[in-house]
N, C-alpha and C positions, 0 to 999 in steps of 0.2 A: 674714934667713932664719928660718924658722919651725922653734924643736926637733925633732928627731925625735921620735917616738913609740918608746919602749920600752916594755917588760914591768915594769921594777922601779920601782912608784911608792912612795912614800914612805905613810908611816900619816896622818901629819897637816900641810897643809900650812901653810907659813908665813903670819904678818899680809899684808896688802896693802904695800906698801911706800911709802911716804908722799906721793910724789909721785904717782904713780900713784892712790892713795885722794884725794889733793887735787883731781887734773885728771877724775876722776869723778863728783866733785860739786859744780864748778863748771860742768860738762854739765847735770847735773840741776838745777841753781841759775837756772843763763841759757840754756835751753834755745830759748827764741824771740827772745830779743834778742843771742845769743852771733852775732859775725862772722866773717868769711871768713878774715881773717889770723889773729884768735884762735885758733879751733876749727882751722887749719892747724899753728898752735904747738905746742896741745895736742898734737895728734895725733903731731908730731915728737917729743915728749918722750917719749909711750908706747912709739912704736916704739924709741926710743933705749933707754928703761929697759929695755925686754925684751930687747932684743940685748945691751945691756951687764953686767945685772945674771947674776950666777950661777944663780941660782934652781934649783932640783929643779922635776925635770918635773914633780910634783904643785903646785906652790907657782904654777910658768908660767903653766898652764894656768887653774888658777883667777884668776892677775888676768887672764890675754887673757876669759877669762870673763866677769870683771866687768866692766870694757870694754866687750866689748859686748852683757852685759845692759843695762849705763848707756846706749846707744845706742839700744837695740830701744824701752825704757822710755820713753825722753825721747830722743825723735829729732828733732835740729837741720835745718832743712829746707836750712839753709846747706850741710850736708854733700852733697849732691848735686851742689854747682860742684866740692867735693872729689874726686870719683870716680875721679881718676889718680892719688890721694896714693900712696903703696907702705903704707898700713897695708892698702890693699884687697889688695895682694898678699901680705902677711901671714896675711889673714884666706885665702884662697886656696890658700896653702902649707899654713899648718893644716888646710884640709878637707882636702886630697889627704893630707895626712901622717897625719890619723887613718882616712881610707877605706881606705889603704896597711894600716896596722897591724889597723884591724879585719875588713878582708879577710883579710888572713894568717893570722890568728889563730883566725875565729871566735869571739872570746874578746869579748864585749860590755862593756866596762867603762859604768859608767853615767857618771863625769864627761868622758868622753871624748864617750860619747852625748849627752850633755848641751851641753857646745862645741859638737859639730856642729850639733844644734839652733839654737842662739843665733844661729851664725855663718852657715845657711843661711838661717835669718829676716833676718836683718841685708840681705845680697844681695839676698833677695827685694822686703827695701821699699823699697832704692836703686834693682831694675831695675824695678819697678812702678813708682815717682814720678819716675823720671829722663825727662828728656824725649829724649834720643837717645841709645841704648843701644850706639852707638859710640864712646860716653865710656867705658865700662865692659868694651867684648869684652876688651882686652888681658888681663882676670882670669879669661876663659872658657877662649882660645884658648889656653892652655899648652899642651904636647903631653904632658909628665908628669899635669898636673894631666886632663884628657881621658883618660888610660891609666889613671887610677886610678879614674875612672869608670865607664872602659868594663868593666872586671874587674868591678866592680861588677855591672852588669847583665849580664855571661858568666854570672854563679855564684850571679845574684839568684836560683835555685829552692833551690840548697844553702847561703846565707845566710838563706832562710825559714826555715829548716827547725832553726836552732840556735836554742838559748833565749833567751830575751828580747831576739828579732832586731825584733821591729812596729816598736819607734821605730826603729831603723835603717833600714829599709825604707821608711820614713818620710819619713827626712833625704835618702832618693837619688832616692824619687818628687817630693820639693821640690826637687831640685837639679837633675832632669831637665825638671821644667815649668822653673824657672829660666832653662837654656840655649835651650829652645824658646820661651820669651817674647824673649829676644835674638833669635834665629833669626828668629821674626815680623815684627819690627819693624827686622829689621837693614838696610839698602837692597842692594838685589840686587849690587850691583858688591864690596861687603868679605866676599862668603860664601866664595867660591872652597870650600878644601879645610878651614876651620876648625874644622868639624865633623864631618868625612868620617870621625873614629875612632870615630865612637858610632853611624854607620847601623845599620853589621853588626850588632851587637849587640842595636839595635833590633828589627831585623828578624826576627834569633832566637826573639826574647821575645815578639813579635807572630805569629809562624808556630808556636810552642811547641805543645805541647798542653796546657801548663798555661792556657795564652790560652782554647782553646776550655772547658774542663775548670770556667775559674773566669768564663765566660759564663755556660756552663749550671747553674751553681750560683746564681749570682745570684738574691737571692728578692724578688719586690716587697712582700711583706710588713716589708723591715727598711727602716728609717731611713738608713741610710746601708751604702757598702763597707768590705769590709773594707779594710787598709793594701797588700795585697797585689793586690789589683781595680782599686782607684784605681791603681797602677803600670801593670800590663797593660792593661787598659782604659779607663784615659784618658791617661796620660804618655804612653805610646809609641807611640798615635796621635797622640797631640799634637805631640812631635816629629818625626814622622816629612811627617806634614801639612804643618810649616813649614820642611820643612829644603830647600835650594836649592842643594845642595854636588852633586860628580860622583856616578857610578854610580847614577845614583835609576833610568834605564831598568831593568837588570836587574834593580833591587828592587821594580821598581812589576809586573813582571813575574811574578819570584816569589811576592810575594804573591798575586797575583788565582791562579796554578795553584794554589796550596798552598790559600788561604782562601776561594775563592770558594764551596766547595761548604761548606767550616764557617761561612761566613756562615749561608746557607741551612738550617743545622741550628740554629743561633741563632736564627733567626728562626720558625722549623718550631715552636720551644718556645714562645719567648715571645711571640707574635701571639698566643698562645689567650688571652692574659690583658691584652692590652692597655690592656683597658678599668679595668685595677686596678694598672697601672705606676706606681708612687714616683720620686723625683725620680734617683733613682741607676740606677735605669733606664733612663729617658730619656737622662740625660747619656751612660750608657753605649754605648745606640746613637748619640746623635748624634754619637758620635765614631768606631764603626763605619762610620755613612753617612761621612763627614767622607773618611774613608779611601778608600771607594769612587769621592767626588768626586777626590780627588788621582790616581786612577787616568786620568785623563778621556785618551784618543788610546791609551788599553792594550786595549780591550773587544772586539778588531776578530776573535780568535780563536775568541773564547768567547760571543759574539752568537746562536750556535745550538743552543749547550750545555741542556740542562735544568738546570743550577743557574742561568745568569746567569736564564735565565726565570721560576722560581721567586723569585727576587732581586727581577725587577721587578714581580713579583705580589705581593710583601710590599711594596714601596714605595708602589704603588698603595693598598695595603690601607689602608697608615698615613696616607695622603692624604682618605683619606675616615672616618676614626675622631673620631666628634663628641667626645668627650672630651677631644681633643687639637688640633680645629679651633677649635674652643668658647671656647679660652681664648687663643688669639690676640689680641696686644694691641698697640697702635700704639706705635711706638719702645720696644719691650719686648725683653730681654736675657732672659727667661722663659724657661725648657728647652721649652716645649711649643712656644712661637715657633721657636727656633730649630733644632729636631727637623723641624716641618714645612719651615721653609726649608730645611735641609738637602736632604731627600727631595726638594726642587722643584728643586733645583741640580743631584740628581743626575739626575733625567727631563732637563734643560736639557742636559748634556753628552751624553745618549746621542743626542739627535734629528739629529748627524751619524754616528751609525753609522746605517748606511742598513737592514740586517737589523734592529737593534734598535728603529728608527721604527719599522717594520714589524709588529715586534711588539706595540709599545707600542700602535698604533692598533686592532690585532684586541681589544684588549681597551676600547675604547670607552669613551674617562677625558675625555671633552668636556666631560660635566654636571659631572666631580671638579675639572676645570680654572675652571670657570665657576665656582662654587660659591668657589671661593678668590680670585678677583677681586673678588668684594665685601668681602672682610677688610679691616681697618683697619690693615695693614703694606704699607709700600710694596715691599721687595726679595720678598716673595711676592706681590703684586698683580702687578709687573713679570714676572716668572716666568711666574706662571702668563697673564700674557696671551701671551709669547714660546710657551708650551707650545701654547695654543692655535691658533697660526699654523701650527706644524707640524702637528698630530695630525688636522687635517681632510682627510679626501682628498677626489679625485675622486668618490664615490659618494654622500658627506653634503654635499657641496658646493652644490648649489642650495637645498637645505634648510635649509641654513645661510647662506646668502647675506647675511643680515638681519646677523646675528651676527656676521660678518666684517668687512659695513659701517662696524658699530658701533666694534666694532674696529680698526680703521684709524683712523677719527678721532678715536678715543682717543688714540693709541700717538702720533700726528700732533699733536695737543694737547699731550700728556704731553712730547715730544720737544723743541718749539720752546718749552716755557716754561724746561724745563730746559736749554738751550743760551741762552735769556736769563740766566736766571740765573745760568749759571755764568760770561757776561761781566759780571755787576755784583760778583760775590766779589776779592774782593782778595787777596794776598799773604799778609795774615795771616791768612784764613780759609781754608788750605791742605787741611786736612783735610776739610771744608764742601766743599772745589771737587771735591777728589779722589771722595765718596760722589757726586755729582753727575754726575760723568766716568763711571763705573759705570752709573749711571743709562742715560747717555746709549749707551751699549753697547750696555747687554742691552736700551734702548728700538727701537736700531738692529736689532739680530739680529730682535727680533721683525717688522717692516717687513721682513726680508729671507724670514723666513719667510712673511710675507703677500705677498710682491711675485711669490709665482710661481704665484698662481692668476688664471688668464683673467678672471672676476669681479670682482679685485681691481684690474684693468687697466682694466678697462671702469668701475670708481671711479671709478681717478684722473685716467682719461682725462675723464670726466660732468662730473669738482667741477672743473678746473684744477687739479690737484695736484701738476702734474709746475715749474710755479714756486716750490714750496711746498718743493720736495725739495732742487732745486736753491739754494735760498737757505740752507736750511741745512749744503747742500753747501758755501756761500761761508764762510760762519762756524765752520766745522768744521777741526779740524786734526788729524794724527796718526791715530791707529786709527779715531776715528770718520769719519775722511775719506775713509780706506779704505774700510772699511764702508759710507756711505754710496755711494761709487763703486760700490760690487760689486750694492747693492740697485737703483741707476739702471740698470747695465747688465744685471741681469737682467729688468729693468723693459723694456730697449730690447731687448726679442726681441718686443715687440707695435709695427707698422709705424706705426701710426699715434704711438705715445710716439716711435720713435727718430725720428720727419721733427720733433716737436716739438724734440726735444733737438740736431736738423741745425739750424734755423733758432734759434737761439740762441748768437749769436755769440758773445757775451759769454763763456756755459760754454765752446766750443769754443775760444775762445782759453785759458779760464784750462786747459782739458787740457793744452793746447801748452805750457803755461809749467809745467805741474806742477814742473818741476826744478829750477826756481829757490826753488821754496817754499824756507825758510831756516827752523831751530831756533830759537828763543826759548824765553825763563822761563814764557812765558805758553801756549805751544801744549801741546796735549794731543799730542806723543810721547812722552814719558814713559810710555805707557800700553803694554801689554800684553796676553795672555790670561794669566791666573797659574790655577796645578792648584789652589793653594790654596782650601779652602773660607773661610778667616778672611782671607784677602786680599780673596774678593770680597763679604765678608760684611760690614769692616769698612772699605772704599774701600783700601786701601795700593796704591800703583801702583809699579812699577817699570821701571827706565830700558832702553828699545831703542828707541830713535829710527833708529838705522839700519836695522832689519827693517821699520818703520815707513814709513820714506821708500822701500824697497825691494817695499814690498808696495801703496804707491799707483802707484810706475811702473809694476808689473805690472799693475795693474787701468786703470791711464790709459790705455796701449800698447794692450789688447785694448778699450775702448771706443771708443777716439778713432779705431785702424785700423775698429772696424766702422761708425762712423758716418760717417766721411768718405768710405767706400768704399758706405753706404748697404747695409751687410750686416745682414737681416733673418732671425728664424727662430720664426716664429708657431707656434703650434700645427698650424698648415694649414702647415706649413713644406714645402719643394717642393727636387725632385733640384737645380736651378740653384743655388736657396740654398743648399744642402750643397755643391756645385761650388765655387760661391763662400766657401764657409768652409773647404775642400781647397786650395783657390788662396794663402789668403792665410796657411792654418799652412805650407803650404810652403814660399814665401815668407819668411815668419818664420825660419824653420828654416834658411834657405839662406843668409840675411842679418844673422844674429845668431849673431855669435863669441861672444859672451860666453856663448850655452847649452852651446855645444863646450866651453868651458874649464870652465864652472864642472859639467859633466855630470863630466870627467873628474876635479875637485876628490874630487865624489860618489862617483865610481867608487873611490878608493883611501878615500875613507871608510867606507864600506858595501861589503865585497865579495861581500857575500851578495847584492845584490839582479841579481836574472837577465835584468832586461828594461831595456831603457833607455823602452821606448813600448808602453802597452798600449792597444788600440784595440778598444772595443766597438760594435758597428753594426747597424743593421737591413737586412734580407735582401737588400731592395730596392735596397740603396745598395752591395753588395758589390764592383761594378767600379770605383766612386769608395776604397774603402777598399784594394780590391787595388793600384790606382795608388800609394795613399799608402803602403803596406808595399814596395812598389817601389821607390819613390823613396828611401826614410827606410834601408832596407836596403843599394842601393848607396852608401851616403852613411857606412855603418858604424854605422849604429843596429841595437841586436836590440828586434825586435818581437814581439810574443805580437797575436796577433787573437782576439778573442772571439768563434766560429761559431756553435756549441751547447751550449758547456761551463758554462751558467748558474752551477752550483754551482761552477767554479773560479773566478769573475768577481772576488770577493771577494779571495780568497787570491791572485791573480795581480796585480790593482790592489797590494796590499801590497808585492809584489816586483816593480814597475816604479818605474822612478826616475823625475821629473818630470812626464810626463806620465798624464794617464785621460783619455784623448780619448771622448766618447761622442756619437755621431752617429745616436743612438735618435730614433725621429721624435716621442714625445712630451713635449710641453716641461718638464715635471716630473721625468721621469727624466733629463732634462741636467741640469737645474738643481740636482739631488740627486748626481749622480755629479762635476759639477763641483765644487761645494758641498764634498764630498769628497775630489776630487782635490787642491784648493785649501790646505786643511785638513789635512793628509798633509804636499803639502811643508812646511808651515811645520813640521812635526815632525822632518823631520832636521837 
């Protein structure tokens, strides 16, 4: 166990003690040919000398010091198999024991400051070079050692504020990227509650008004931030981006009420100077946007607001800033690259908030979208063509025809080379396969955004394309299989694709077998949607295979009943067809316990939500949608109908559970309310 930290240190402290001065310069002696058992030995005698020897806490300190200066100095690459020794919990016990004391105190001592220093370097270079930073959580996840952090960042404004606090401030902005670099890279199944003591805290610091106060202060004229800006404005997005523990709904919440309008005032400042941003500005917002990515399924209130609009008017703005498109560089880790990806990730999550498409399209970002597909970065090339898929409505749509063309056979190219490739990658080229899998996603989302204009029907119907989708539908597994299901069946609302996709036996047997599909090392469930912007920025996938296999039955169920049953719904779509799609949710509903039980699951989960079925319709089909409130109500469902109350459409969808049935006769507004609906449940 590691001294306490008292008040009474001594004037001068003692020599090194001999063994301990020997075992640190046989470190620095055989620093690259020292081995696993040696440097294990080592390390036992250190620890042993410092528990056993008496030493005055001034004399301790100084050799735990030396130690690991000799480490930071002359770092043995061997020590990384090390990472469970207990000298890591040493080192561990000393920073909480001096955070401890110099919390309490506000009393700065410099050789205290100085340890900490050492001792957070030390961590930092084990959890940077280590290759799975689950060797290493046991040193984070103390519950002491966490509490003495968190105080930390309770009282980080009245620890600024005492004298020769910077380095200190310093040593907890490094100890906080620290834990959010674990966080990042940690696999989603060991997060659970490990970090759940430093949200709060976070979130304080990020809602503060010292956050907005030391925004607006930011000058692009200086070199770098202060020690105090780098905490606020990049540590505590940073962890807060990578953290995966409970309670994030209510945070992701609070935030967007509390900041969304001081974003907006952030931006209101520093857009007039854009063209003169330093590099500590840039990082600064991209870690601002970063944040607003993380919000992605929270925007659904605030979609009408004047600050989210303003928000997206700054985004756009940064989108078309030649200064900073300019310097876009292929496989480049460059602020200006990753500023602009950012901003493209975030347009990318809003084009399922349906008001917020909406809005994004009145401001006419086709040419800004286009413009960034010829860049020399793939994860913005892929963006911006998915951006493109959405942003085009019915009005620009013949005019652009050309352009959509092109696009598809892009996206269609781009798609099956990366699904070959990623069956030639191997086992040890994990990470390789993972950017790949990402790929293959957001190549798929854009294919779903193109697959719901009539035009682009009448493609794939022209080239034979619907073999083309289908084959990749065969070699596809997990989320992209999904995904590809959902883009074929929104594809089979034009009659002539679904008679294609009836006489292909082949597919319709493999829908019937969907169930048997079986998990392997090699299938892409693994995959996800993650909030994270550095998840999808850097490939990391994490494990839900079962939502996975849960969310192709649902999408097999509804293509396989409409094709077998030869349920079509064109654009020219007809009362019989809506009969026929009244017939068979009926049906469904009447024949499917598993919606009853798992509704009622929902129902003690959520007991806020007021509707079990919200059902919006066109005028014309009102006797077919009264039948269905009829039925669905003696049955013990509450239903909300959507007549005339446009403007509650929005907020009533929110508070229906399972269903957004939308029986609108134009095929873009189903495909967008479904699209939605869809989207929604995977959120609770």
């Amino acid at each position: 166990m590691a001294k306490q930290i008292q008040n009474n240190h001594e004037r001068n402290p003692t020599p090194l003690p001999l063994l301990i001065a020997a075992h640190c310069s046989t470190i620095r002696r055989k620093t690259a040919r020292i081995d696993k058992s040696e440097l294990s030995a080592i390390l036992n005698d250190l620890v042993r000398e410092l528990h056993i020897s008496r030493l005055p806490l001034k004399s301790y300190l100084n050799c735990l010091n030396e130690i690991v200066k000799t480490l930071n100095s002359h770092f043995p690459s061997i020590l990384l198999e090390l990472a469970s020794h207990y000298f890591f919990i040493l080192i561990r016990n000393t920073i909480r024991n001096v955070l401890q004391q110099l919390h309490s105190s506000n009393e700065f001592n410099s050789q205290e400051v100085y340890l900490l220093r050492n001792c957070t370097l030390l961590l930092h270079r084990v959890v940077k070079e280590i290759d799975n930073v689950s060797k290493v959580v046991h040193c984070f996840s103390d519950t002491a050692f966490l509490d003495a952090v968190a105080n930390c960042l309770n009282h980080i404004n009245k620890i600024s504020k005492a004298n020769e606090s910077r380095l200190f401030i310093k040593q907890i902005t490094r100890l906080l990227g620290i834990i959010s670099n674990v966080q990042e890279r940690l696999p989603m199944q060991l997060h659970n509650n490990l970090f759940a003591q430093l949200l709060e805290p976070t979130i304080n610091c990020l809602t503060s008004s010292n956050y907005l106060k030391l925004f607006l202060n930011l000058k692009v004229n200086e070199d770098s931030c202060s020690e105090k800006q780098k905490f606020y404005l990049i540590k505590c997005p940073y962890f807060l981006t990578t953290y995966n523990g409970p309670h994030i709904e209510k945070a992701i919440e609070h935030i967007l009420e509390v900041m969304l309008p001081r974003y907006v005032s952030i931006l209101d400042k520093h857009m007039k100077t854009i063209k003169e941003w330093n590099h500590s500005m840039m990082r600064a917002m991209h870690n601002l946007i970063i944040t607003i990515v993380y919000a992605e399924g929270f925007f659904s209130s605030h979609t009408n607001s004047k600050s989210f609009r303003l928000l997206v008017n700054h985004l756009l703005h940064l989108l078309n800033e030649p200064t900073l498109v300019n310097k876009i560089q292929p496989n480049s880790s460059s602020v200006e690259t990753l500023l602009i990806d950012a901003a493209l990730v975030a347009f990318s999550i809003l084009v399922y908030e349906p008001n917020a498409l909406d809005y994004i399209k009145t401001l006419k970002p086709i040419a800004t979208f286009q413009k960034l597909t010829k860049k020399p970065h793939e994860t913005i090339v892929l963006n911006a063509y998915m951006m493109l898929a959405y942003v085009i409505d019915e009005k620009t749509i013949q005019a652009s025809v050309d352009d959509l063309s092109q696009l598809l056979f892009t996206t269609l190219n781009l798609l099956g080379n990366a699904i070959e490739n990623r069956h030639e990658k191997n086992d040890n080229e994990r990470a390789s396969r993972e950017t790949i899998d990402r790929n293959i996603i957001q190549l798929i989302e854009t294919l779903k955004g193109l697959a719901q204009y009539q035009q682009i029907k009448n493609q794939i119907l022209k080239k034979g394309l619907i073999s083309t989708l289908v084959a990749y539908y065969e070699k596809s597994d997990g989320l992209p299989k999904q995904l590809l299901l959902e883009c074929i069946w929104t594809l089979s609302f034009n009659e002539q694709i679904a008679q294609q996709l009836c006489t292909n036996s082949k597919f319709i047997a493999s829908l019937e077998n969907i169930t048997k599909l079986t998990n392997d090392g090699t299938q892409q469930d693994t995959i996800r949607h993650s909030n994270s912007y550095c998840s999808r920025q850097n490939g990391t996938v994490v494990a839900s295979s079962e939502g996975t296999h849960n969310g192709i039955q649902k999408v097999t169920d509804g293509l396989l009943w409409k094709l077998v049953n030869g349920i079509v719904a064109s654009s020219e779509g007809t009362h019989n067809g809506i009969q026929k799609v009244t017939d068979g949710l009926l049906w469904k509903l009447v024949n499917e316990n598993a919606f009853r039980e798992q509704l009622q699951k929902q129902k003690k989960k959520n007991q806020n939500y007021k509707y079990d079925v919200m059902i919006s319709y066109c005028h014309a089909d009102k006797d077919i949608v009264h039948k269905i409130q009829k039925f669905l109500t003696n049955e013990g469902y509450d239903i909300w109908i959507n007549r005339s109350h446009k403007h509650r459409q929005r907020e009533t969808s929110m508070n229906s559970l399972f269903f957004f049935l939308c029986l609108i006769m134009t095929e873009n507004s189903i495909n967008h309310s479904i699209d939605f609906s869809s989207r929604k449940t995977t959120w609770q």
